[in-house]
N, C-alpha and C positions, 0 to 999 in steps of 0.2 A: 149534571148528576153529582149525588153527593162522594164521599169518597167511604162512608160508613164507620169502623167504628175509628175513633181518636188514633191517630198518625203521629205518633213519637219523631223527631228526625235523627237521622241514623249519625253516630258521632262518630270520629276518626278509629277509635281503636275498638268498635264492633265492626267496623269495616274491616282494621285489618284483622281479626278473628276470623272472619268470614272467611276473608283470600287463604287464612293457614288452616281453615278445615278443609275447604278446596285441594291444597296444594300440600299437606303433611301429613305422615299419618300418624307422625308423632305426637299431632297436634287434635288430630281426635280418641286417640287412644285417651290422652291424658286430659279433653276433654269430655271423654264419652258423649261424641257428638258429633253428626254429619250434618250432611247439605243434602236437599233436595231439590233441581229449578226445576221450572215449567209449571204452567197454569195446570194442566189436565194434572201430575204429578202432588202437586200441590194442594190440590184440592183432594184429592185423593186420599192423601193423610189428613186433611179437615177434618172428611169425611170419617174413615175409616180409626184413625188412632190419632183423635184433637190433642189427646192427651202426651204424644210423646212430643208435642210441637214446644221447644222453646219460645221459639221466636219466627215474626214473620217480617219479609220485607219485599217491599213491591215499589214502583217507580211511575212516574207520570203516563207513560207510554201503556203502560200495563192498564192502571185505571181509566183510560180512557175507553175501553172496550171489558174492560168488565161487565159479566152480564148483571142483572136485578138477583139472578138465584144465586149466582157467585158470590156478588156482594152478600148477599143474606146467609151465604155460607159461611166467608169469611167474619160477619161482623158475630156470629156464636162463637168465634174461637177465645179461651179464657189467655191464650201465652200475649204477650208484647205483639206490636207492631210497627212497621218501622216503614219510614218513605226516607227513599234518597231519589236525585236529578238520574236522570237517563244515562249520561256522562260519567256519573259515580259508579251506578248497577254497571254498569258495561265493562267497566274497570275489576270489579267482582267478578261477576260472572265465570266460568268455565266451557260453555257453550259458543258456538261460532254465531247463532242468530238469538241472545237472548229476548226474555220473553216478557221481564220485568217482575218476574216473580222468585223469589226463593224462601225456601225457610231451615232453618235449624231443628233438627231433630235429636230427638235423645237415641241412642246408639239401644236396642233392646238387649235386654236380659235376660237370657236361657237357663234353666235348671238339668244342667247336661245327666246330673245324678239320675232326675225322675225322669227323662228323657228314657237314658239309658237302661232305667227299673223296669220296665212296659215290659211287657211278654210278648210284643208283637214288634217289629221294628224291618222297616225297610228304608233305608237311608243311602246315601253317595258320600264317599269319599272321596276327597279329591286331593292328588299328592304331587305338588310343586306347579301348578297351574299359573302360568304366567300371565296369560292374556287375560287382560278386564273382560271384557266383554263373553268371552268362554263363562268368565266366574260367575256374572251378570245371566247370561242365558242359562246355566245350571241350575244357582238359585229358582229363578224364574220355572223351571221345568218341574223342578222337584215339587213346588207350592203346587202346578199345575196338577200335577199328578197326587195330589194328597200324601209323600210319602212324609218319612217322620220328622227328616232335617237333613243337611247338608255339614258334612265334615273337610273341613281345609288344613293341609299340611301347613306348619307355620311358616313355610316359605312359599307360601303363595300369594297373589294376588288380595292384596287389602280387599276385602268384601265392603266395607265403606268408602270407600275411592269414588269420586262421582261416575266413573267410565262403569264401574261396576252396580251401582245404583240405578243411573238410566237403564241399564239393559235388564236390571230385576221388572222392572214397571211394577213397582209398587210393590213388591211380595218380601221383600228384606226385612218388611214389620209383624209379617204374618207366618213367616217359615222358621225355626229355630236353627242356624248357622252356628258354626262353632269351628273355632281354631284350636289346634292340638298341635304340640309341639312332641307328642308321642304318643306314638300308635299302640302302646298299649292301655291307654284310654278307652281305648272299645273292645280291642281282643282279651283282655281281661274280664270283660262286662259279658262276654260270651259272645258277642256279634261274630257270626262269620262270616268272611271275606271274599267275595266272588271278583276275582279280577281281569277286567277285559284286557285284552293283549292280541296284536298282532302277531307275534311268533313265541310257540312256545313249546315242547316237546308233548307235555299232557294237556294241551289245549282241546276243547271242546266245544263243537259249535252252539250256540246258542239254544237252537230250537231241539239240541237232544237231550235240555233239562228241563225236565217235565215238574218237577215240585221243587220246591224252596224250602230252608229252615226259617223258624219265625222269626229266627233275629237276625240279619241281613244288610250288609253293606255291600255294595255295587263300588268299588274303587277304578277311577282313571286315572292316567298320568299326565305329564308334562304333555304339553303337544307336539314335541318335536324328539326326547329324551323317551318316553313313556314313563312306565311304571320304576320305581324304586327298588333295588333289591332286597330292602326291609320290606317292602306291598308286599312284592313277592313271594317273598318265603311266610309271610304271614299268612294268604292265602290259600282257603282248603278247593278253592277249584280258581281256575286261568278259562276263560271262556273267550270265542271270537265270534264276528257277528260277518255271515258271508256274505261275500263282496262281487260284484262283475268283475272281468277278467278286463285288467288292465288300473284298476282303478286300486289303488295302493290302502287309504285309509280312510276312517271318517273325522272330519271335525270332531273334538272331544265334546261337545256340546251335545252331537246327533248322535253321539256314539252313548251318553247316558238319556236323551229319550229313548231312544230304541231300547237299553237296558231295561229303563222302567218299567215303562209301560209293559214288555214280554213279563218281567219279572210280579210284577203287581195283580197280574191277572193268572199264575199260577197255584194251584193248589199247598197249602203249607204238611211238611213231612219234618215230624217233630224226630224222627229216627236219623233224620239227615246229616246230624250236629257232626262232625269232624273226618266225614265221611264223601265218597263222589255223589256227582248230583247220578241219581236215575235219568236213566236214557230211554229212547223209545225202545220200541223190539220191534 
C-alpha cells in the first residue's frame, strides 16, 4: 500500500517541539499549540476541524494498518506531514501503548466578550481543579450537554495538557473553555453563581430549585479543598446533591453531570437574578 500524500521526514528540532508541547505548558501557551495522539483522535480533528491541524506525524507502525478511508482522510488534509522510525515516535509520544499517530493542533480561540453577551448562559466553573482527567471529563460533559462553556480558575489544571485532552475525546475544539484569573469576569457580566458544596449552613438540596436565572454558572471546587472563599461569597445560592448514607462525596466530574443536566432541563425565572432559588411547596 501506498503511504498517500508526500511524507516530509520529521527533523531533530520538531521533534523536540513536539516533547515540549507534551511536557510544558509554557511551551504551548507561547505556542498556542497542543498534541493530540491516537488514530480514532486524530482523525477526528481531520474530520471535524482539518483546519486547526498544523501539522501531522505518523510512523511506520501506524501505516501499515491504516485503513483505504483513513488514508483518503488523511491525504485531504492541507497542514504538513511528517514520518519518523517507530523508535523516534516512541520517544515522543506521551502514551504507554502509542499508536503511531499524532498531530499538532492550534490551541482554539474563544470570544469570551460575545460568549458572555448571550442572554441565555448555562456554563461550569471550575475553581482550583487539579486532576487532568476531572478537567478532561468536565470539558467533555459540558460539550455533551450543550451548555455554553467551561470556566477554569487560573490555577488549575492546564486544559491542553495531553492527560486533559484524552479525556475531552475530542470536545476541547468544539466547546469554548476559558481561563480566568478573576471571578469577576463573569460576576460582573451578571452570571449568577450556584455553588455545589458538601457543608454549608444555607445549603439547598438540589431538587427543591425548581427554575433557574438565564445566566448561570454551576461552580465546583478542588477535589479534595472544595470551593474557594472568593466561590463562595460570590454565590447567590450553595446547593447539595443527596447522597446514601455513609457515602461522603461525589467525584467533581459526577458532581457537574448531575448539575447539568437537573439544571439544563429547568424552567428559566427571569425574577431569579440575586435572589433564592424557588423551592417546591
Amino acid at each position: 500500500m501506498g503511504t498517500g500524500p508526500h511524507l516530509q521526514t520529521l527533523t531533530r528540532a520538531q521533534g523536540s517541539l513536539i516533547r515540549q508541547l507534551l511536557r510544558e505548558k509554557r511551551v504551548r501557551s507561547s505556542e498556542e499549540a497542543f498534541v493530540v495522539e491516537g488514530a480514532k483522535s486524530c482523525h477526528d480533528v481531520i474530520s471535524g476541524h482539518p483546519q486547526a491541524i498544523r501539522s501531522l506525524l505518523v510512523s511506520p507502525s501506524y501505516l501499515r494498518v491504516e485503513t483505504d478511508a483513513e488514508r483518503k482522510r488523511r491525504s485531504s488534509l492541507g497542514a504538513r506531514q511528517f514520518l519518523c522510525a517507530d523508535s523516534v515516535f516512541a520517544k515522543l509520544t506521551d502514551v504507554e501503548v502509542p499508536q503511531g499517530i499524532l498531530a499538532v493542533v492550534q490551541q482554539p480561540r474563544w470570544d469570551e466578550g460575545q460568549l458572555l453577551g448571550r442572554s441565555r448562559i448555562l456554563g461550569i466553573y471550575g475553581d482550583r481543579l487539579q486532576d487532568p482527567a476531572n478537567v478532561g471529563a468536565i470539558i467533555r460533559t459540558a460539550a455533551a450537554l450543550n451548555l455554553s462553556g467551561v470556566w477554569l480558575s487560573a490555577d488549575s489544571a492546564d486544559h491542553f495538557s495531553p492527560k486533559v485532552v484524552r479525556a475531552t475525546a475530542g470536545t476541547l475544539l468544539s466547546l469554548p473553555t476559558f481561563r480566568t484569573a478573576d471571578l469577576r469576569t463573569v460576576t460582573l457580566s451578571e452570571c449568577e453563581i450556584y455553588s455545589a458544596v458538601l457543608s454549608s449552613a444555607d445549603k439547598v438540596p438540589i431538587r427543591e430549585i425548581r427554575t433557574t436565572p438565564s445566566r448561570l454558572l454551576v461552580a465546583v471546587g478542588n477535589e479534595g479543598a472544595g470551593l474557594s472563599s472568593e466561590v463562595m461569597q460570590a454565590s447567590q445560592v450553595r446547593f447539595s446533591i443527596p447522597l446514601a448514607e455513609g457515602v461522603e462525596s461525589l467525584n467533581v466530574a459526577a458532581t457537574v453531570a448531575i448539575s447539568a443536566f437537573y439544571f439544563s432541563g429547568l424552567p428559566i425565572d427571569s425574577r431569579a437574578h440575586g435572589g433564592k432559588p424557588p423551592r417546591s411547596v
